[in-house]
N, C-alpha and C positions, 0 to 999 in steps of 0.2 A: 650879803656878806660885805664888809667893810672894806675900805681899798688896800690899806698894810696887808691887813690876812689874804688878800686875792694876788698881789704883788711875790709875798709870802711862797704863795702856793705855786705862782709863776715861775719862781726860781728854782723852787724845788724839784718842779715837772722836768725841767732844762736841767737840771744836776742829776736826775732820775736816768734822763736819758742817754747820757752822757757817760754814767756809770756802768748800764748797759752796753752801750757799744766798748767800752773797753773789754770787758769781762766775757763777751761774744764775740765782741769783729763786727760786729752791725748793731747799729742801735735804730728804735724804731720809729714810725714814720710821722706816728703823735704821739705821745703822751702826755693827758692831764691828770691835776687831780685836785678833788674833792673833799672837804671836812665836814664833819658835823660830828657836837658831843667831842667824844673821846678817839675820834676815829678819822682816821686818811686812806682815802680809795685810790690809786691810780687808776685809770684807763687806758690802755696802749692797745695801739694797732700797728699793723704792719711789721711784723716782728720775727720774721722766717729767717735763717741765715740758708743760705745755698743749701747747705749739706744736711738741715730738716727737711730742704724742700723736698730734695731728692726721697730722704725717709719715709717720707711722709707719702709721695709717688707709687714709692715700694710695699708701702702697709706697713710701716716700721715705726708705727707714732709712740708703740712704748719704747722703742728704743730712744725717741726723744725727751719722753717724759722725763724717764731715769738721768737721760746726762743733762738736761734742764734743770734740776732738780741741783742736780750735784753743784754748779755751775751757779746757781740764784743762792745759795747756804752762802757765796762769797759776794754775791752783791748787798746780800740783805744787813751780812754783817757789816759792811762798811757805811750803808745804808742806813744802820738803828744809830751810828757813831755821830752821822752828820745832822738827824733829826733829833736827838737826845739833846744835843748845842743848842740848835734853831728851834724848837719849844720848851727848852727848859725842865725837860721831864724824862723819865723814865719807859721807856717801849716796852710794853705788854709780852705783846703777840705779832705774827706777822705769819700771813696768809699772801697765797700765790699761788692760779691757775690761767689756764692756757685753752682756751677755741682755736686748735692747730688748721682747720679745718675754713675757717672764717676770719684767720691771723690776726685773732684780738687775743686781748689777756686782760690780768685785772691783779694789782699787789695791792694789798688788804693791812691796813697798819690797826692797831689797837693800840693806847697809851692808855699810863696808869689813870689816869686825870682828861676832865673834859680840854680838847684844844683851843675851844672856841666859849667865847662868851657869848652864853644865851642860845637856844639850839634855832637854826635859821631855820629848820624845814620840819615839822609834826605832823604826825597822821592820828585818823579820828583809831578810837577803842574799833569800830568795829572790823574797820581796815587789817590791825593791826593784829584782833582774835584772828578773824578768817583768814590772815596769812600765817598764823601760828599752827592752828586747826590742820591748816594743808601740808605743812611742811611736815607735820609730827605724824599725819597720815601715809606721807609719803615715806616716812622714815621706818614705820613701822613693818609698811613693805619688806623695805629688804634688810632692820636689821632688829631696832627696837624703838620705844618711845622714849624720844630725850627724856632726861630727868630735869631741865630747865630748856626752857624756848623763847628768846626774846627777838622783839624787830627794833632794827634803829634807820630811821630813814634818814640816810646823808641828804638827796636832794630829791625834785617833783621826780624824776625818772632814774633813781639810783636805791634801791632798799638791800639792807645788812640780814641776813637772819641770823644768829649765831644759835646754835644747839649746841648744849651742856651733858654728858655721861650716856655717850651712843656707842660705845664701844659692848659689843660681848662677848664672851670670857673667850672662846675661839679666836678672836681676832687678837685680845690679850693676849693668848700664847705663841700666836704668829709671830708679833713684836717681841717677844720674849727670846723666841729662837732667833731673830736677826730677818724675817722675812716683810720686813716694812716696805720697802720700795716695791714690792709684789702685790701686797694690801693695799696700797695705794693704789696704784695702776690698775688693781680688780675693781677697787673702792669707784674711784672716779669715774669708768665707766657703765658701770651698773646702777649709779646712783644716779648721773646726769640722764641715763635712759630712761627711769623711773618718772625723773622729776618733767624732763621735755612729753614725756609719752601719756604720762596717768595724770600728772598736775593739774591743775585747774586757774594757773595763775594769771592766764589772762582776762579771766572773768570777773578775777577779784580785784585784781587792777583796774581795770575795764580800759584794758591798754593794750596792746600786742609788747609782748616780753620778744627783745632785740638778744639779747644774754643770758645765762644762769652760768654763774661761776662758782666750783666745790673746792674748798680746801679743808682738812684735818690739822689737828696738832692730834699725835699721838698721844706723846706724854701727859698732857694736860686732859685728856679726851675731851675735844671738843670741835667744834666744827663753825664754821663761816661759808653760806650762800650767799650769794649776791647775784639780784636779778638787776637786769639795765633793761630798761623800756622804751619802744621807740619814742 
């Protein structure tokens, strides 16, 4: 990766963080991040504020979810405002999840258009079937099989999986009635169990997976995993 876009991505990390700590009271202890194609990964750790820690003590992680949740809809808008200037383009999507547990996180950018000229980091076909294979397997566990499954690998130890129409018609009318942050919070940990318990991804890596991070878009039905490897 070239020195501007690394400089680039330097600043951003340090504005990222910075953003955070207003919008929380504490911002976190790293944050980088990562491009490739049409996408920016942040990684952050250390990112508890007192008053999750305590929740989180008590068994009260979805109450942190939900006011997390609430709390990130005001960073991320200010967020697509300063990255739409500094790339020149229009933001997609935006994905964001949380290892309460491990106090990492991972904020997930999509842009209309590739960021980066030329993609730094490719993986072979069969890499990139057998991690399609496993995720659509694991999907179909517990809800159905995408209707589209691609990988995009940011770097040697960062992979995107995005799933396209995983939504079924029950979950539909959850969102319908107004029961999204419920969906979610059910979503997240039923999936993430699935995917750490039944998966198979460190085989196909042939790597020990350090991460798996799940975000949805409802509206759009779609979905963003991202494994981190040690």
């Amino acid at each position: 990766m070239s020195g501007p876009i690394n400089q680039k991505l330097m600043d951003i990390s340090s504005l990222t963080s910075k953003m955070l700590r207003k919008n929380f009271g504490r911002g976190p202890e790293s944050c980088y991040a990562y491009a490739n194609m049409q996408f920016l990964v942040f990684y952050i750790r250390g990112f508890l504020s007192p008053m999750e820690v305590i929740l989180l003590e008590n068994g009260n992680s979805d109450n942190i979810e939900i006011s997390r949740n609430i709390v990130m809809t005001n960073v991320l808008t200010e967020l697509k405002g300063v990255l739409e200037i500094e790339f020149e383009q229009d933001v997609k999507y935006f994905y964001h999840d949380w290892n309460y547990h491990q106090n990492r996180g991972m904020i997930t950018v999509q842009f209309e258009h590739s960021i980066i000229e030329g993609s730094c980091h490719t993986l072979s076909d069969s890499l990139s079937n057998s991690l399609v294979q496993e995720v659509d397997r694991i999907t179909i566990l517990v809800q159905k099989k995408p209707e589209l499954t691609k990988v995009y690998p940011i770097t040697p130890k960062l992979y995107l999986v995005k799933r396209e129409g995983i939504l079924i018609q029950i979950e539909k009318a959850l969102i319908e009635k107004g029961y999204e942050h419920t969906l979610l919070v059910t979503k997240d940990e039923l999936e993430k169990s699935y995917l750490h318990r039944d998966g198979r991804f460190e085989e196909i890596f042939q790597n020990p997976v350090s991460d798996i991070f799940v975000d949805w878009d409802f509206k759009r039905d779609n979905s963003i995993i991202a494994f981190v490897l040690k």
